[in-house]
N, C-alpha and C positions, 0 to 999 in steps of 0.2 A: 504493500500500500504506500509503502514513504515512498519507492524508486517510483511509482505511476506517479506519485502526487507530484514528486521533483520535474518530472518528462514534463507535464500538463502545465507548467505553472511560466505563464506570458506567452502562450500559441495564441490566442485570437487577435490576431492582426490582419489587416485588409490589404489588397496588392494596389491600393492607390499612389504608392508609391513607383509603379511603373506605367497609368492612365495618364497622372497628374488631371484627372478631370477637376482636381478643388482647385487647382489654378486658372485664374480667367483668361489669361494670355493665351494656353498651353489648350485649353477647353474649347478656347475658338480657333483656335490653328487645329485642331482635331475634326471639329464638325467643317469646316472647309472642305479639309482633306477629303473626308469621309464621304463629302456630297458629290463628287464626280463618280462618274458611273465609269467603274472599270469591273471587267471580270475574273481579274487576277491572269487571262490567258493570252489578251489582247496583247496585239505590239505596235507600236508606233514605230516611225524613222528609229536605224539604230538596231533596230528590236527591242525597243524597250518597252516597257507596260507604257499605257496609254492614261493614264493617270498624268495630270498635270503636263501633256503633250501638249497643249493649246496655248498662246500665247498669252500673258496675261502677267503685264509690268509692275500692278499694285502687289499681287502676291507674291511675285518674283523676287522683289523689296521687304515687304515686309516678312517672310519667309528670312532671308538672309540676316535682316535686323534681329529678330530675333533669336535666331543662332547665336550673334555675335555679340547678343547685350547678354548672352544667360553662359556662352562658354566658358568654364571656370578656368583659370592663368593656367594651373597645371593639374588637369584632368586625373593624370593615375593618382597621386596622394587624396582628390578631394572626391572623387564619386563612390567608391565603396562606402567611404564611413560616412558621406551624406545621406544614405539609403534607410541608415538608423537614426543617424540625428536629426531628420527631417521626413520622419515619416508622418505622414499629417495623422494616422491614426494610434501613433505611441504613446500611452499612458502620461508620458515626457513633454513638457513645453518644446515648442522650438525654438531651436537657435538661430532667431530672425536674422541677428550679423552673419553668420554661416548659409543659412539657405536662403537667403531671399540675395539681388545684389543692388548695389547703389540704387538702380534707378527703378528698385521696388519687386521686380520680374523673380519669378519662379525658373529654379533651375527642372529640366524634365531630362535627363538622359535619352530616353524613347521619341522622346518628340522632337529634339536634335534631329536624330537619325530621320524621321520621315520630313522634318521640315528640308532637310538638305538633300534627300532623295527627291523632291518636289522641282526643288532648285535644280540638280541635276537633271534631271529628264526635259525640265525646259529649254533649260542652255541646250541641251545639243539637239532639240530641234529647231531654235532659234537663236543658233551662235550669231550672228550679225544683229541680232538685237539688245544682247546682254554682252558686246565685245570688254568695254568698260568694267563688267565683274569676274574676268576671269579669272585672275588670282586668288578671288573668295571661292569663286566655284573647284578650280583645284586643291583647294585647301577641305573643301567639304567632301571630295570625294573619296583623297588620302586618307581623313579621318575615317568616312565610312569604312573601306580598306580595310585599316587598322582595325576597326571592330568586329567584321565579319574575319579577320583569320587571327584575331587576338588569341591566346594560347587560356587566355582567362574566360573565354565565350560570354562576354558580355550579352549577346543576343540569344543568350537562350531561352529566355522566356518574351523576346518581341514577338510571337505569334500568337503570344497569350495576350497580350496587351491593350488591343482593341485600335490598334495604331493605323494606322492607312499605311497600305503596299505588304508585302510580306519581305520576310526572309530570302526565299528565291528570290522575288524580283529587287529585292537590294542588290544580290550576288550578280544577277544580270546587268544591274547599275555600274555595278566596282568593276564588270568585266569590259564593259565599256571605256571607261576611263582610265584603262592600264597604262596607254602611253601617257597619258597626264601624270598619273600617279609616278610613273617613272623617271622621268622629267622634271626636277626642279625647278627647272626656267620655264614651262609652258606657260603659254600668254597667250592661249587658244588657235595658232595656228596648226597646230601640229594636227595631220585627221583623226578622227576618232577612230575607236573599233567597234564593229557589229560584234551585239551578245549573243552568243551561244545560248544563253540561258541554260549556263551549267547546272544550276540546280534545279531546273522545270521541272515537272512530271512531264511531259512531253517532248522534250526535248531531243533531238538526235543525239546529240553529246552526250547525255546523260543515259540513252539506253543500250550506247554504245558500250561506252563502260560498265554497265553494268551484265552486257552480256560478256564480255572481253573479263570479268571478275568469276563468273560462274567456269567460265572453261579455264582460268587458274589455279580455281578451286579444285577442280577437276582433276587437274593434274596433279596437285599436290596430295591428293588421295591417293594417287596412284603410285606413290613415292613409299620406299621401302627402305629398312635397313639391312645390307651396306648398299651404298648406293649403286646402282647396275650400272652407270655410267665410270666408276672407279674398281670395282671390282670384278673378278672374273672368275673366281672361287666361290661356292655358295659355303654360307655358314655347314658347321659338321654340328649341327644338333642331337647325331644321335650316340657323339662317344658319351654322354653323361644318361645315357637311359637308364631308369632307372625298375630296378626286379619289384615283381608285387609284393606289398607289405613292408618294403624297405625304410628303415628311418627317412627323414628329411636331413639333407644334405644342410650340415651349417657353414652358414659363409659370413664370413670377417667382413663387412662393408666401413668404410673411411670415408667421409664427406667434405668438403668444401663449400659452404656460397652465403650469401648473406643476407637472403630471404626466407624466414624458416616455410612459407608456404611454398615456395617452389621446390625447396629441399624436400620438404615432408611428401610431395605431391608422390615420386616416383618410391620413398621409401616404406609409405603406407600402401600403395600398388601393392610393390613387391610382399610386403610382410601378409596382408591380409587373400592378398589373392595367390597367393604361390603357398604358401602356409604347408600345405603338405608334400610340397618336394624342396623347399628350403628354409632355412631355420636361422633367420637376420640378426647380426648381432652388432648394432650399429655405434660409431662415434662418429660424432657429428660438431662439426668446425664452424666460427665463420660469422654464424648468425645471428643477427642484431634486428634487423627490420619484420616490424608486421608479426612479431610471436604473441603478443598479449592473448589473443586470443585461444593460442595454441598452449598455454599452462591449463587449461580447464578441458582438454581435449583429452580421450582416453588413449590415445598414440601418445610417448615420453619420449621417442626418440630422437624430436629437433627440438631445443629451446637456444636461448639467447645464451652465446657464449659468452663466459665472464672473465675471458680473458687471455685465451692458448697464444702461443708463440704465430700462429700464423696467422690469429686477427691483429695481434701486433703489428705485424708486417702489411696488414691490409692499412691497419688503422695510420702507422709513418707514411705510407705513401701514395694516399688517400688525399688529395687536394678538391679547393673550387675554383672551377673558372669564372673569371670575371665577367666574361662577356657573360649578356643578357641575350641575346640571343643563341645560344649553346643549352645543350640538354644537361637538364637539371645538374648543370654546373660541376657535377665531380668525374672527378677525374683520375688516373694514376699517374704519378710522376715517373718517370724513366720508368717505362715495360721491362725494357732489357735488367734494370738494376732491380727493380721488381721480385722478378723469376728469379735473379741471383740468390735475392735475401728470402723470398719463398722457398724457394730447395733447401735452402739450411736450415730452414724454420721446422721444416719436416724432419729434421733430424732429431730435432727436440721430442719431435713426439713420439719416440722412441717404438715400441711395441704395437703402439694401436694404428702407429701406420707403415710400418714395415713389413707386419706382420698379418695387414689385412690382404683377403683375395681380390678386391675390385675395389673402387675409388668413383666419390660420384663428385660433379661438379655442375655449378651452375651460373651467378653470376658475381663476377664479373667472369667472361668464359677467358680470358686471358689467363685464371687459372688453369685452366683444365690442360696448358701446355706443360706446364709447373710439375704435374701428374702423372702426363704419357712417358717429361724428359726423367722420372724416377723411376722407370720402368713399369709401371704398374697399370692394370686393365682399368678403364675410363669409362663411366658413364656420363654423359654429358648431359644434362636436361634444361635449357634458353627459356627463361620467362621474357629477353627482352634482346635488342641487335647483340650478334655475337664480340663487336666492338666495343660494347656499353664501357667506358671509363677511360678508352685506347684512345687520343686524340692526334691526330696529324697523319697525314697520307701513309709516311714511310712507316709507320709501327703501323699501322691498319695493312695495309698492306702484307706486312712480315705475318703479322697475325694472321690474314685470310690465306696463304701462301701455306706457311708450318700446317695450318688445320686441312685445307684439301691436299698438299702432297706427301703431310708424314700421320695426323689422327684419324682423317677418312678412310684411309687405308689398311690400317692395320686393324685385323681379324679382329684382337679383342673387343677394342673399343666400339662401340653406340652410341648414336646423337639424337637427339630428336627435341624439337621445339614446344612450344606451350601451343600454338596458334599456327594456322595457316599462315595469317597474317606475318609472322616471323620467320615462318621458311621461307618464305615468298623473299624478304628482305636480304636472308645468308643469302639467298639463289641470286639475288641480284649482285653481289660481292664477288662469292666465290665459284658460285659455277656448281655448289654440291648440292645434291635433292635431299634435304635432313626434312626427314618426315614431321609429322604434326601429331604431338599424342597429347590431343586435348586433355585436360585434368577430370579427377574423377573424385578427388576431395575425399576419402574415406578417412583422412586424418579430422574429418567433421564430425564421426559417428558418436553420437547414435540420433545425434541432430535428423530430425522429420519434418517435413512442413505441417503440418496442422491450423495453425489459424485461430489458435485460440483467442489471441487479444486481437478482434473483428474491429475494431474498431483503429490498429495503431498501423504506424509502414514506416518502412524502417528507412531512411538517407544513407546511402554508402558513405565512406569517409572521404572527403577531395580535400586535398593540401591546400589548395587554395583555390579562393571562389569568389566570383563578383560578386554575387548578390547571395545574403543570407537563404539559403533554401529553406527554412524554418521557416520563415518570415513571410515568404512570397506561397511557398505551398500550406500552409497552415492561410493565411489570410483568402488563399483562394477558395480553401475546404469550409473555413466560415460564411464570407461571401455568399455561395452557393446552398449554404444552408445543409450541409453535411457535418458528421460526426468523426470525420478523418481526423486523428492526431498526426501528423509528417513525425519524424525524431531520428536527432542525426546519429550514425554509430561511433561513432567514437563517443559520443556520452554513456553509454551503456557502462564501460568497465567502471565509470567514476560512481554508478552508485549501487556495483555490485552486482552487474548483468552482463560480464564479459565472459560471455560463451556462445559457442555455438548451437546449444538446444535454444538459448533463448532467442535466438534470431525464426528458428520453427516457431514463433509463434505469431508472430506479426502477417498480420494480414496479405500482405503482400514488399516487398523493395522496390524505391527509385534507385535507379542507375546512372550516375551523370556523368560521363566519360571525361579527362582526365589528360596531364598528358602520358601519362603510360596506359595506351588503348588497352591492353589484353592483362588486365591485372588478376590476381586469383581471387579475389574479390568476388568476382563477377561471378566467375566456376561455382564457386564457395555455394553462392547464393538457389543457382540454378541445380547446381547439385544436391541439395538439398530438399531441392522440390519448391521453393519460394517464388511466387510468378514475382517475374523480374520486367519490371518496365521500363524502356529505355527511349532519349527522347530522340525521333527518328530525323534527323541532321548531322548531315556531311561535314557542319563546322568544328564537330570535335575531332576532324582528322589534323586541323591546325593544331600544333602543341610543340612544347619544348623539349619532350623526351624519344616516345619511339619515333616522330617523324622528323626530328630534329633539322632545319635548314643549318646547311651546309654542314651539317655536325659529321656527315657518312659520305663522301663522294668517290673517294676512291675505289676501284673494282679491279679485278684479276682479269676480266674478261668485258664486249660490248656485248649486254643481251639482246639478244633479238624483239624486235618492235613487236611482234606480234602473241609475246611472252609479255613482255615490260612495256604495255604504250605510255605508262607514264612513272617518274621515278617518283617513290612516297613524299619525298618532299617539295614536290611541286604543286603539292595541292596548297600550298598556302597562295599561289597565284592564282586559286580556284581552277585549276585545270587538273582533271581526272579526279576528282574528288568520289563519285559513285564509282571509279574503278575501285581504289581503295577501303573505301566504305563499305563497299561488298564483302570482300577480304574480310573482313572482321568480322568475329562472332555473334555479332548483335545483331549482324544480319544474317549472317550463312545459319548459325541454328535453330534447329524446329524448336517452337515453345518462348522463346523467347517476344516478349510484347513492345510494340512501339506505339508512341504516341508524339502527336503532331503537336497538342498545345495542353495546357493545365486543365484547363476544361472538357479537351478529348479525355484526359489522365482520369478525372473523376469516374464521368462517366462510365470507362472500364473496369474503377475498381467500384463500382458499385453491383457489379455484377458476381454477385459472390457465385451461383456456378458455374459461369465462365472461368471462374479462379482456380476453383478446383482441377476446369477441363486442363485448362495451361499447367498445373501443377501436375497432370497424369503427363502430358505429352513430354515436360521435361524428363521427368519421371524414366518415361519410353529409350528417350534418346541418347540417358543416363546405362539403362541397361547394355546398350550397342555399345557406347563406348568404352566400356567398362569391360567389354568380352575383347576388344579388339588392342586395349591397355594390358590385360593379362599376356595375349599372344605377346604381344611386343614386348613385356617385362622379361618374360619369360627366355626370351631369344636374345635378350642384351645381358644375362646373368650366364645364359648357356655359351654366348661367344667370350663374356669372361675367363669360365672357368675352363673353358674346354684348350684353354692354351698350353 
C-alpha cells in the first residue's frame, strides 16, 4: 500500500503543456492553422502538404514574429525544465520571469515547430515574394532539422498534440530544405529539393525501404554458425554424443562484459535449456551496468563485479569523449595497450580462468580478442556495434580484420548478435554473416504476465528525455477521463519493487526507444509476456549510440547496394529511415504493438482482451525462439568442447 500510494502521489497533470491552448497568442496561431483544409496527403509545388501553400503576407509575418519574440536565447538548457516550471496545470505558481518573455508572449515548443512549418511551405512556393526573409526562413528550417533527428526526440509526442501538419509532413519539410540547411550562407538562391516524403505512408521511398528491410531480414535468418562464406568444414557435433543415462557433462564457463543482461542472456540459455547434457559452472567478470534488477532474479550467476583485476583494467582505460556528437561518449584508450594490460589481468585470475573450458564475451567485443589471443574457446554474444568503445579508423579496422580472418575462423569459437539489426551492422564492417539469436530472458523466471494491477503501465527507463513521460502520459490518461497510472521503472527499486515478477503485473509497458535501439529491456519485457507498446516513428532511429554519425565509417569491404541501400547513419538526413526501422525488432516481431499518438495509446490499452490476445502471441513467438536459442547454444558449447 505505501509503494502504490508513493507511484500515485502528483500523476494528475494535463498535456496542456504541449497545446498551449491557455495561451492567446499560441491558441490563435493554432485555430489559423487548423482552418485550412489539408488532408494530410495533398502536395503542393515541392511536394509539400498543401497547408499554408497559398500566399498570404499577414500570416507569413506574423507567423515569423512570433517565433522570434517567444524563441528562448538558448533552447537546450531552457525547454526541458520549462515543461515543469511552466506547466499551467502544476499545483506550482509560475515563474512568470521564466515562462512568459518581455513583451508578455507565451513560450509553446509545438507551436514553434508548426508556426515555422507554415513559414516554410510558403516560402518555397512563393520564394520571390518573401526574398527579404530568407535568412529567418533558413534558420527555421535548421531548427526544425534539429528537432526531427535530435537524439532527445523532442517530437514524440507532436502527433498527440492537436498541432497542425504532422510528423511526416515536417520530415517532408526538413527534406526539402536540405541544401538550405546545409548551407550557411543561403540567401534563397540556391534550388530547393522535391520531398520524397520519406516518412509518408505512401510514399515510394518509404515502401521501398521497407520492402529492401524484409529481404535483409531475410537473409539474416538464413545466416548460421560458422559462417559458410569463411568456413568449409562443418562443425563435428557428434564427437561429444553422449550414451543414454549418462551424467551431464560439467563445463568451466569464464565470462567477460559489462552488461549483466547480455551476459546472463546466453548463460541462463545455456544453464536452463541444456540442463541435462551440461552442468555450468560459471564466473562471471566485468559487470557493472543494468544488474539491479538481476539481485532478485532466481539465476546468481551475473551480478555486478566488485572489483576483479580485469574491470580494473576496463575501468583505467575507460574514457569520455568530448564530442557531443559521438556515441554515448566512452571510449577505450589505446586498444593495443588495452589487450596488453587485459592479458595480464587474466593472469590474476589464476584458476577460474585458466582452468575454464570456454570463455564468453560481450561488450565491449574488443574483448573477446583478449580471449581467443589466450588460447581459449570464445563465445561471443553483441548487444550493440562490435566496435562499441574502438574509436578511429585504424583500431576499427584492426579490430574488424583480427575478428573475420583469425575469430571467425576458428572451429571453437561462436558469434552471434542480440538483433538483426546488429548483424546487419558487423555485415556492413566486416563482411561476416554473425547470426541473430534474439534473447529469450529466462534469467527473468518465474516472472509471468498476469495483469494484476489493471489499472498501472509500466515507462521503461530512458537516460535521458525531453519531456517528463509521467507528466505528459499520466495528464493524457486524466484528460480523457481514464484510470491509467503511467510509472517510470526505474522508480520501482526505490521503494522496494525491483524485480522482475513485479513488472508481470502491470497492465501493460510503454517503450520509448532510446539511443541504444535493441536494448534487453525490450526482450525482458516481451519475454515475459507484457504487451509492449511502442511509438510507431522512424525518429528514434536518430540517436547517439547504435547509429552513431560518423562514430563507424570504416569497412573491410564496399557492400553491395542492393544488400546496404543505405548506411545506418544516414538516417539522420532522413534518408532510408523505414529501411532501418524495419531492421528493428519493434517492427520485424509478431506481438509487439504500435501506436501513432497518446490517444491511439489509450485506446488500445483499454482493451483488456486485446491485451491478453498480444500477450499469447508474444507468448507464441517466445516458444520458437526459445527452441531455435537451445539448437544454437547447444552447437556453440559442442564447437567449444569438441576441440
Amino acid at each position: 500500500a505505501a509503494a502504490v500510494g508513493a507511484l500515485a502521489e502528483g500523476l494528475e497533470l494535463a498535456p496542456r503543456v504541449l497545446s498551449c491552448d491557455h495561451q492567446r497568442d499560441w491558441a490563435a496561431m493554432a485555430s489559423v492553422l487548423g482552418s485550412f483544409d489539408d488532408d494530410g496527403e495533398s502536395r503542393s509545388a515541392w511536394g509539400l502538404p498543401t497547408r499554408c501553400s497559398q500566399s498570404d503576407p499577414a500570416l507569413f509575418a506574423w507567423a515569423l514574429d512570433l517565433v522570434g519574440n517567444t524563441y528562448p536565447d538558448n533552447p537546450t538548457a531552457y525547454w526541458p525544465a520549462s515543461f515543469i516550471e511552466c506547466d499551467p496545470d502544476s499545483p506550482e505558481p509560475l515563474d512568470t520571469e521564466r515562462c512568459l518573455t518581455a513583451s508578455g508572449h507565451g513560450r509553446c515548443f509545438y507551436g514553434i515547430l508548426a508556426a515555422s512549418a507554415c513559414v516554410l511551405v510558403m516560402y518555397a512556393n512563393h520564394p520571390e515574394v518573401y526574398e527579404d526573409s530568407a535568412r529567418k526562413v533558413r534558420d527555421r528550417a535548421y531548427d526544425l532539422y534539429l528537432q526531427l533527428t535530435g537524439s532527445n526526440h523532442a517530437l514524440e509526442f507532436y502527433d498527440s498534440s492537436g498541432w497542425a501538419f504532422s510528423t511526416n509532413e515536417l520530415a517532408a519539410i526538413a527534406s526539402v530544405y536540405r541544401g538550405a540547411i546545409l548551407s550557411s550562407s543561403w540567401s534563397g538562391a540556391l534550388p530547393l529539393r522535391e520531398s520524397s516524403w520519406p516518412w509518408g505512408p505512401s510514399s515510394p521511398s518509404r515502401r521501398a525501404d521497407e520492402e529492401a528491410a524484409a529481404r535483409s531480414l531475410a537473409l539474416v535468418a538464413s545466416w548460421s554458425w560458422p559462417p559458410r562464406s569463411l568456413n568449409e568444414h562443418p562443425a563435428a557435433f557428434g564427437r561429444l554424443a553422449r550414451a543414454a543415462g549418462a551424467a551431464a557433462l560439467r563445463v568451466r564457463l569464464w565470462g567477460f562484459g559489462t552488461h549483466c543482461s547480455v551476459m546472463a542472456e546466453p548463460i541462463s540459455a545455456m544453464r536452463r535449456l541444456l540442463s541435462e547434457e551440461f552442468e555450468l559452472s560459471v564466473v562471471s567478470r566485468g559487470t557493472a551496468d543494468y544488474c539491479g534488477f538481476h539481485r532478485a532474479s532466481e539465476d546468481q550467476d551475473v551480478r555486478k563485479d566488485q572489483g576483479s583485476a580485469v574491470r580494473e583494467v576496463y575501468d583505467r582505460f575507460r574514457w569520455k569523449e568530448l564530442k557531443q556528437t559521438k556515441s554515448h561518449r566512452d571510449a577505450l584508450a589505446r586498444p593495443d595497450l588495452f589487450l596488453a594490460a587485459f592479458r595480464e589481468a587474466l593472469d590474476q585470475e589464476g584458476e577460474d580462468f585458466w582452468a575454464s573450458d570456454v570463455t564468453l564475451c560481450s561488450e565491449p567485443g574488443l574483448a573477446c580478442l583478449a580471449l581467443h589471443d589466450a588460447g581459449k574457446p570464445v563465445i561471443g554474444y553483441l548487444g550493440v556495434h562490435i566496435a562499441f568503445m574502438v574509436t578511429g579508423d585504424d583500431d576499427q579496422l584492426s579490430l574488424y580484420r583480427r575478428f573475420r580472418d583469425e575469430l571467425a575462423v576458428d572451429p571453437r569459437h561462436t558469434f552471434a548478435a542480440v538483433a538483426p539489426y546488429i548483424s546487419m551492422q558487423m555485415y556492413y564492417h566486416t563482411g561476416v554473416e554473425v547470426p541473430a539469436v534474439r534473447p529469450v530472458s529466462l534469467y527473468t523466471a518465474p516472472a509471468s504476465y498476469n495483469g494484476a494491477a489493471s489499472d498501472w503501465v509500466l515507462i521503461n527507463r530512458r537516460p535521458t528525455n525531453f519531456w517528463d513521460l509521467n507528466q505528459i502520459l499520466n495528464g493524457f490518461s486524466a484528460s480523457g477521463g481514464h484510470n491509467f497510472q503511467f510509472v517510470q521503472i526505474s522508480s520501482l527499486p526505490d521503494i522496494g519493487l525491483g524485480s522482475y515478477v513485479v513488472w508481470s503485473v502491470f497492465r501493460a509497458v510503454m517503450y520509448f526507444p532510446y539511443d541504444w535501439l535493441q536494448t534487453m529491456a525490450f526482450y525482458d519485457f516481451i519475454n515475459i509476456g507484457l504487451p509492449t507498446f511502442v511509438p510507431d516513428s522512424p525518429m528514434y532511429l536518430c540517436s547517439l549510440g547504435t547509429n552513431a554519425p560518423d562514430e563507424w565509417i570504416a569497412s573491410l569491404w564496399e557492400p553491395p547496394e542492393d544488400v546496404f541501400p543505405h548506411h545506418y547513419s544516414a538516417t539522420r538526413w532522413l534518408n532510408g529511415t523505414y529501411y532501418w526501422w524495419g531492421l528493428t525488432d519493434f517492427v520485424a516481431l509478431p506481438g509487439v504493438s504500435k501506436f501513432a499518438s497518446v490517444p491511439d495509446l489509450l485506446q488500445q490499452l483499454s482493451e483488456k482482451e486485446a491485451l491478453w490476445r498480444i500477450s499469447g502471441e508474444l507468448r507464441a513467438s517466445l516458444q520458437q525462439r526459445t527452441a531455435s536459442a537451445s539448437t544454437f547454444w547447444r552447437g556453440a558449447l559442442l564447437r567449444a568442447l569438441g576441440s
